[in-house]
C-alpha positions, 0 to 999 in steps of 0.5 A, spaced: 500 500 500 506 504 501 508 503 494 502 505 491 502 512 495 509 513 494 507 512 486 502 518 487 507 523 489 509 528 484 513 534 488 516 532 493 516 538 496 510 538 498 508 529 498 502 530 503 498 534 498 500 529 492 498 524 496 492 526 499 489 529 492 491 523 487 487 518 494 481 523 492 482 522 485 482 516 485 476 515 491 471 519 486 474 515 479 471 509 483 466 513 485 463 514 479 465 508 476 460 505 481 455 509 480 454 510 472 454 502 473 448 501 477 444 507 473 446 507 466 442 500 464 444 498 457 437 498 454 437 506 455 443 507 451 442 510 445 444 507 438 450 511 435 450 507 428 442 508 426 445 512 420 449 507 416 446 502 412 450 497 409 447 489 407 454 486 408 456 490 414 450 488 420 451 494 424 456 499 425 461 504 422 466 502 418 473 504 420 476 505 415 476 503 407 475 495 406 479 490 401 476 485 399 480 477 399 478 471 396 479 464 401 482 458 398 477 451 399 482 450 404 482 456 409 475 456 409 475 450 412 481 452 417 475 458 418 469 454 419 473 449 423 475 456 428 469 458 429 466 451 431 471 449 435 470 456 439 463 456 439 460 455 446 454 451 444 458 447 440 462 444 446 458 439 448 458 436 441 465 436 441 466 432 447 462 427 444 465 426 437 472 425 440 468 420 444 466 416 437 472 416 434 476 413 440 470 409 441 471 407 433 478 406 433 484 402 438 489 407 434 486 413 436 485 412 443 492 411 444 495 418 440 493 424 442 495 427 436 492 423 431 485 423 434 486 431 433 488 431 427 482 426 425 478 430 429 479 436 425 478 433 418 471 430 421 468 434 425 465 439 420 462 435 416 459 430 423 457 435 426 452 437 420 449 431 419 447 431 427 
């Protein structure tokens, strides 16, 4: 705790007022923060991008000009495989496709590696037909 009042010091001339005005700074930076949390609920904030429509983009402004890339077959997949596996809904799904493909294979329940790698290749296209 010493060390952060000693950081509040700016003139070491006068330490006692540095420390007792960053305190009260910092007191009602707290303060505030507290209180816009409680009063400001989200549904009462007022939308900043109604005025920019766009198809391709949902919602917002964009940054600054796009470039347009095209993926490759290969990095779609990559992509498509990403946000499956980062998907909190998809978990479960997860856990059970591992479970069959130890279950369908002695080699795969062995090597980590290899069952994660089949584990890739496969789940996209299982997760589909489930």
């Amino acid at each position: 705790y010493m060390k952060t009042l000693k950081d509040y010091v700016r003139n070491l001339a006068r330490p006692e007022g540095c420390i007792a005005e960053s305190y009260l700074a910092e007191e009602c930076m707290r303060f505030c923060s507290e209180f816009l949390k409680k009063t400001i609920h989200v549904e009462e904030k007022q939308v900043r991008n109604d005025d920019f429509g766009n198809e391709v983009i949902l919602e917002g402004r964009p940054i600054s000009g796009a470039t347009s890339i095209t993926l490759s077959d290969r990095e779609k997949k990559i992509a498509h495989l990403a946000v499956l596996m980062n998907t909190a809904v998809v978990d479960p799904y997860l856990d059970i496709h591992l479970e069959e493909l130890q279950e369908s294979n002695e080699r795969l329940r062995n090597d980590a590696t290899l069952l994660w790698n089949r584990h890739a290749e496969k789940f996209a296209e299982w997760i589909k037909k489930t």
